[in-house]
C-alpha positions as CSV (number, residue, x, y, z in Angstrom):
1,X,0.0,0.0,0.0
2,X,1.2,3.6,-1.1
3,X,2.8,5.7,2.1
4,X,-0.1,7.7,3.7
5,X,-0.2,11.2,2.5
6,X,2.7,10.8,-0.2
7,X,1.7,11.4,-3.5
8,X,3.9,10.3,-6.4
9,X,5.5,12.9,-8.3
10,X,3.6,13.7,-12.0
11,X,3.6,11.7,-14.3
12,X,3.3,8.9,-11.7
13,X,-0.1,8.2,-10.2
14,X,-1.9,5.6,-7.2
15,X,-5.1,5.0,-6.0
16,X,-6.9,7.7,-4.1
17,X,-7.0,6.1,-0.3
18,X,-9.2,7.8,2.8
19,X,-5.9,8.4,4.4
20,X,-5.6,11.2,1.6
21,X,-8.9,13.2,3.0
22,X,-6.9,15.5,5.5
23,X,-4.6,16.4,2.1
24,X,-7.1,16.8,-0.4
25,X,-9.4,18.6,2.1
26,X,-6.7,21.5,3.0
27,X,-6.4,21.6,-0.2
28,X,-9.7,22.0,-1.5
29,X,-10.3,24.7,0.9
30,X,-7.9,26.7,-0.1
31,X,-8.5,26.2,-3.7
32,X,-12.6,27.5,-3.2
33,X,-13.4,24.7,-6.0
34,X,-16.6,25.4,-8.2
35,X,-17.3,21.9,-9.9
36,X,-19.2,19.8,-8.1
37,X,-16.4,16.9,-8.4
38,X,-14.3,18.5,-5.9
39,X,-15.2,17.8,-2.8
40,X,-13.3,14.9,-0.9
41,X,-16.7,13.1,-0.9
42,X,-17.4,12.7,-4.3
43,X,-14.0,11.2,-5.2
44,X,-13.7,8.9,-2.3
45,X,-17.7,7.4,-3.0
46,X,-17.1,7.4,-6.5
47,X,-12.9,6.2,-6.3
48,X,-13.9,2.2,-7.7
49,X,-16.3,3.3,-10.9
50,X,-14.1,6.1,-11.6
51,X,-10.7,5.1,-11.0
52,X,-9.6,7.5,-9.3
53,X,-6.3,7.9,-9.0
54,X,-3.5,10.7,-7.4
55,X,-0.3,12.6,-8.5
56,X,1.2,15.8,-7.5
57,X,3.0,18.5,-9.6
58,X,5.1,21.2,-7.4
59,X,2.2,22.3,-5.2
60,X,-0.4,21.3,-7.2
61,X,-2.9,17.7,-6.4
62,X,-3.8,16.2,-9.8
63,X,-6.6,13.4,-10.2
64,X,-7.1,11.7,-13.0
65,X,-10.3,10.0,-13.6
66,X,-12.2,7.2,-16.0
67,X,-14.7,8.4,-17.2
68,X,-17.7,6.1,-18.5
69,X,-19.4,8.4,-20.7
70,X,-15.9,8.7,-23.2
71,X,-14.6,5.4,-22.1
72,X,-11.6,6.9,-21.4
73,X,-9.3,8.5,-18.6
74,X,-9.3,12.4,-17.8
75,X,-7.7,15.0,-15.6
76,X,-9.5,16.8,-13.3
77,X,-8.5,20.4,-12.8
78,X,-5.3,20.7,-10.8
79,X,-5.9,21.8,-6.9
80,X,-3.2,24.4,-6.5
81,X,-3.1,28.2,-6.6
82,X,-0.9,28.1,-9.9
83,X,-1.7,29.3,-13.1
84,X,-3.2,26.6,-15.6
85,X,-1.1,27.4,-18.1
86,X,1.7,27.1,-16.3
87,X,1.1,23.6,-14.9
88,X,0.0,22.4,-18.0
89,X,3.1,23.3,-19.8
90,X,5.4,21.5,-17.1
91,X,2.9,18.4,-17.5
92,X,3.2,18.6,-21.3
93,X,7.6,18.7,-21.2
94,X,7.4,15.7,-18.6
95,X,4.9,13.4,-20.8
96,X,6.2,14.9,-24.1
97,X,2.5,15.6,-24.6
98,X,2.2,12.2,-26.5
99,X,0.7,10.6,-22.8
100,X,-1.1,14.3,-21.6
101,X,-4.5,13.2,-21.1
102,X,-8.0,15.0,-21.9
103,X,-8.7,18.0,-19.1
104,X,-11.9,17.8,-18.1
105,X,-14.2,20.1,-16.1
106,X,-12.4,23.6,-17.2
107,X,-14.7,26.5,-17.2
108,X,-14.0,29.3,-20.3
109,X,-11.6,31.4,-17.9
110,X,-9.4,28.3,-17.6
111,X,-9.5,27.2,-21.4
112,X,-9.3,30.6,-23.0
113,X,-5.8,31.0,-20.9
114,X,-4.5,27.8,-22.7
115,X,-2.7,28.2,-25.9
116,X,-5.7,27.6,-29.0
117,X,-3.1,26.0,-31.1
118,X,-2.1,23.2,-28.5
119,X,-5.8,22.1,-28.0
120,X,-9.0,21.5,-29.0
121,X,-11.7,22.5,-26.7
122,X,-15.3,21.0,-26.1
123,X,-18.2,22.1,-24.6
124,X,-19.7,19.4,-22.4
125,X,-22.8,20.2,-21.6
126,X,-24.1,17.4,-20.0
127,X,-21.9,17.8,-16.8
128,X,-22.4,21.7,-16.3
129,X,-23.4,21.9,-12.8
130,X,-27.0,23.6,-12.1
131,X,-26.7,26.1,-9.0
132,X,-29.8,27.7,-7.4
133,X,-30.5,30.4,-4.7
134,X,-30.7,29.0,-2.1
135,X,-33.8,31.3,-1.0
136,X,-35.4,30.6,-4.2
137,X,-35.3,26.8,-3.3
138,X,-37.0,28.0,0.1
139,X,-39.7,30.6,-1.0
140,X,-40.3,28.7,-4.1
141,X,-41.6,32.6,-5.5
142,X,-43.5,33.4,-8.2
143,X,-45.7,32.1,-10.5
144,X,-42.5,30.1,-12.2
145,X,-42.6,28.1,-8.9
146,X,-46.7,27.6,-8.5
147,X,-46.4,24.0,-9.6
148,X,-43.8,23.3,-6.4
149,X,-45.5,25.2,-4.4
150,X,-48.9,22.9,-4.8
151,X,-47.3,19.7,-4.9
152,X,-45.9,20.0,-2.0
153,X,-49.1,21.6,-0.5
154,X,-50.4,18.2,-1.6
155,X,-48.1,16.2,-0.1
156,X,-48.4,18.0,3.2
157,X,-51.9,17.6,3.1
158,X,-52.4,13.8,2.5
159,X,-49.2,12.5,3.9
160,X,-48.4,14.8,6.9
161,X,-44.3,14.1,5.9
162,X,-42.1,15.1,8.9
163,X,-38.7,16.4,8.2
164,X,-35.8,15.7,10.6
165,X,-31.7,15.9,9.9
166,X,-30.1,12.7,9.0
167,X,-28.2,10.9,12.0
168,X,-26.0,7.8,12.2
169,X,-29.3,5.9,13.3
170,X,-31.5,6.1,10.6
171,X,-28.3,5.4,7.9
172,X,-29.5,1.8,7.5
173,X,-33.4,3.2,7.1
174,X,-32.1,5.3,4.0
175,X,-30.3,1.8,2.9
176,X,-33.3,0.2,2.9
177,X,-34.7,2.5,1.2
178,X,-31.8,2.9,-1.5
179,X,-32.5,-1.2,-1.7
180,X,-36.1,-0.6,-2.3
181,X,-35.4,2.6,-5.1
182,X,-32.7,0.1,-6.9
183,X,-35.1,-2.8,-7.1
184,X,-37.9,-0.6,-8.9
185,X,-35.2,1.1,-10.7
186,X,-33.5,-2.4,-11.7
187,X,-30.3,-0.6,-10.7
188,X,-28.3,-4.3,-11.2
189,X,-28.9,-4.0,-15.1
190,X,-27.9,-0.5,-15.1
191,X,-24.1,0.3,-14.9
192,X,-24.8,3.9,-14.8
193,X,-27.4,3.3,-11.7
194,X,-25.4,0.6,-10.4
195,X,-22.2,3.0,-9.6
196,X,-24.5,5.7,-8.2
197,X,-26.1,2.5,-6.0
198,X,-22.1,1.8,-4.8
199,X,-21.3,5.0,-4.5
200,X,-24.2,6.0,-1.9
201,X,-23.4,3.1,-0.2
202,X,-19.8,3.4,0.4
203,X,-21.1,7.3,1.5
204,X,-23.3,5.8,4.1
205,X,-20.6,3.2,5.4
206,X,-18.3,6.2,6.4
207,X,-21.3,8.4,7.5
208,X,-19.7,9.6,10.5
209,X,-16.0,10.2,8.8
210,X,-17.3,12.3,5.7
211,X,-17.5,16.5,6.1
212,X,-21.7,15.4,5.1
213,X,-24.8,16.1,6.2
214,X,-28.0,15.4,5.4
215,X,-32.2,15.6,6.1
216,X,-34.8,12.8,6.0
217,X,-38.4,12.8,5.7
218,X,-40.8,10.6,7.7
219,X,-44.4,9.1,6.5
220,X,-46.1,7.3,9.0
221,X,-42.7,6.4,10.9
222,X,-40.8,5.0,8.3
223,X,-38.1,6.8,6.2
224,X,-39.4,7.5,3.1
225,X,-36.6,10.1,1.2
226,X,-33.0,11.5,2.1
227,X,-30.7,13.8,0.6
228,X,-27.0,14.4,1.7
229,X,-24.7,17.3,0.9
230,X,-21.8,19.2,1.7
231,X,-20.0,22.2,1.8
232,X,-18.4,23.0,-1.9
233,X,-17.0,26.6,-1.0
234,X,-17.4,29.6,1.0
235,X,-21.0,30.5,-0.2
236,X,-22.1,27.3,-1.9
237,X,-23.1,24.0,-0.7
238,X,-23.2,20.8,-2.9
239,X,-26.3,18.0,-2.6
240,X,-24.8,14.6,-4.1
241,X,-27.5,12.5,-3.4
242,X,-31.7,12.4,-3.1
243,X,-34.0,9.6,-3.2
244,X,-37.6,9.7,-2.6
245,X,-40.6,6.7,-3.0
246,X,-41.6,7.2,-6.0
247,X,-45.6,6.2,-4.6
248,X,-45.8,9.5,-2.8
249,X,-46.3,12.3,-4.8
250,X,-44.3,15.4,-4.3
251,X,-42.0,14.1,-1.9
252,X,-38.9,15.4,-3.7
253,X,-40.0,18.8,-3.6
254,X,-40.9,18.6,0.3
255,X,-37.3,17.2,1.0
256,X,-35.8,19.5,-1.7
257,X,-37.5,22.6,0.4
258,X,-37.1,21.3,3.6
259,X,-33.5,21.0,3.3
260,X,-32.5,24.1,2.2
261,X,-34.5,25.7,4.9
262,X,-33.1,23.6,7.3
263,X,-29.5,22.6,6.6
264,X,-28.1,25.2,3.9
265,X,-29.1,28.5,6.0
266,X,-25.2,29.5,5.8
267,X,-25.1,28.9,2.1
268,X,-26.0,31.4,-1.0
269,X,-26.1,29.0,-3.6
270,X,-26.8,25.1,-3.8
271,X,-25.1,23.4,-6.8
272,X,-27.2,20.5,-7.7
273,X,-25.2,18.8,-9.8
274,X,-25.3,17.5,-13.8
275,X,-27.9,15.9,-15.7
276,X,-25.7,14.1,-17.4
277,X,-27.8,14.6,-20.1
278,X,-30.8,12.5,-19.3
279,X,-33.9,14.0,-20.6
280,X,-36.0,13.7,-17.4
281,X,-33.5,14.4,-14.8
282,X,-32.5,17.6,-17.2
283,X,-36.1,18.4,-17.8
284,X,-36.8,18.6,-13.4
285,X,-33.2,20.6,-13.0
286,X,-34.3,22.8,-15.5
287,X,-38.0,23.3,-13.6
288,X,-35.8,24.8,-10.8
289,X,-35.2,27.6,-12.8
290,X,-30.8,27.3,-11.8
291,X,-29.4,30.9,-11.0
292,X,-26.5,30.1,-13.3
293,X,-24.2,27.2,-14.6
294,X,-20.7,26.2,-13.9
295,X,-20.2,25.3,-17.4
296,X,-17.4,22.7,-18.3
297,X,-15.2,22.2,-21.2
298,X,-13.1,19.4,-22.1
299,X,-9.9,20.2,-23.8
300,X,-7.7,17.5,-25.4
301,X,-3.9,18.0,-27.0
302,X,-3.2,18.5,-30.1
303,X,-1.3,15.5,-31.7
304,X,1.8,16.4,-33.2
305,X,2.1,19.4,-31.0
């Protein structure tokens, strides 16, 4: 096993560990990431289907990560203070750009600062992250937001759901409930469903040693929806996760609400994540109405260069 806290030095990678969380946090904190990849969390949960794996240039963390969608390997942004440019040229003299992988998740500041001629650059919109005021999520204002508004009048009204923050003791209650969500869902037959299935379940096995929290919502006793989130930056939380039964209508906009009103208090914004460009899970994002995007771009080397 790779010394704890020792990264090899670029091009050299190893496997993300949870003995890295302490590095990668500081990091990260400093850093004030806006994708919602970056958070300690979402590479740990999602280190096996992803591959994540660890390197370091000067100052700088690199990940590299698999990425389904492209069937291929990526780097994330580097997590350092330095200019792009800067560690991008180092990276391209030490892998003599013919084993520089793809960048992903570069907003337009970062690609327009790379040279045109040394890359081509593409838009992915699928992953741009959807962020929403948090007060809007709250309020619900408008007439943009009457649809909300009644369903969860609805739900209040035939279900009586109670809200309460998620706790260590009701972890395997939102497990059974994942179980239950996978089986209608046929998550098994589903690679894409079957790494988010993983990946909330290796969440929930180091509730208590993740920066997470979360809220739940109770019908008739028995946990019916959860959502879990964290800290992304100074004025923006990130949720990774939400499950509701499908049987109760408008129980993911009561846990939606009730969550922001009750957890994300401290926050401006909540970035909800991609849609990874899945019609109905693009189509509810959109029904949000986000306050902006943190767009992504994907730049790849030239060949030859």
């Amino acid at each position: 096993m790779a010394e704890v806290n020792v990264l090899p030095i670029y091009p050299t990678f190893r496997e993300m560990l949870f003995e890295d969380k302490g590095l990668i946090e500081d990091a990260l904190r400093v850093y004030e990431p806006k994708i919602s990849e970056f958070t300690f969390t979402n590479l740990f949960v999602w280190r096996e289907s992803h591959q994540i794996q660890l390197s370091r240039l000067r100052n700088n963390i690199l990940v590299k990560r698999w990425n389904p969608g492209f069937e291929k390997f990526f780097l994330l942004p580097p997590i350092g203070n330095e200019k792009l440019e800067d560690v991008v040229e180092t990276m391209q003299s030490l892998a003599d750009n013919k084993s520089l992988l793809p960048i992903y998740g570069l907003d337009r500041q970062h690609v327009t600062s790379l040279k045109e001629t040394d890359f081509t650059v593409k838009e992915i919109r699928d992953s741009w992250d959807y962020v929403y005021l948090v007060k809007d999520l709250v309020d619900l204002p408008g007439e943009k937001y009457y649809v909300k508004r009644k369903n969860i009048e609805k739900c209040v009204t035939e279900y009586k759901p109670e809200y309460e923050s998620l706790t260590k003791e009701r972890v395997a209650d939102c497990l059974e409930l994942q179980t239950n969500w996978c089986n209608l869902k046929n998550c098994s037959a589903n690679p894409g469903l079957e790494s988010e299935n993983k990946a909330i379940r290796e969440l929930f096995l180091h509730f208590d040693d993740l920066n997470v929290f979360g809220g739940i919502v109770m019908v008739q006793g028995s946990v019916k929806a959860f959502i879990i989130g964290e800290r992304l930056n100074n004025n923006t939380a990130v949720i990774h996760f939400e499950k509701a039964n499908h049987n109760i209508d408008g129980l993911y906009q009561v846990i939606n609400q009730r969550f922001c009103l009750n957890a994300l208090q401290d926050f401006k914004y909540v970035n909800r994540e991609q849609d990874l460009g899945i019609p109905g899970l693009r189509q509810a994002k959109m029904s949000y109405h986000p306050n902006f995007f943190i767009e992504k771009y994907l730049v790849t080397p030239v060949e030859g260069v």
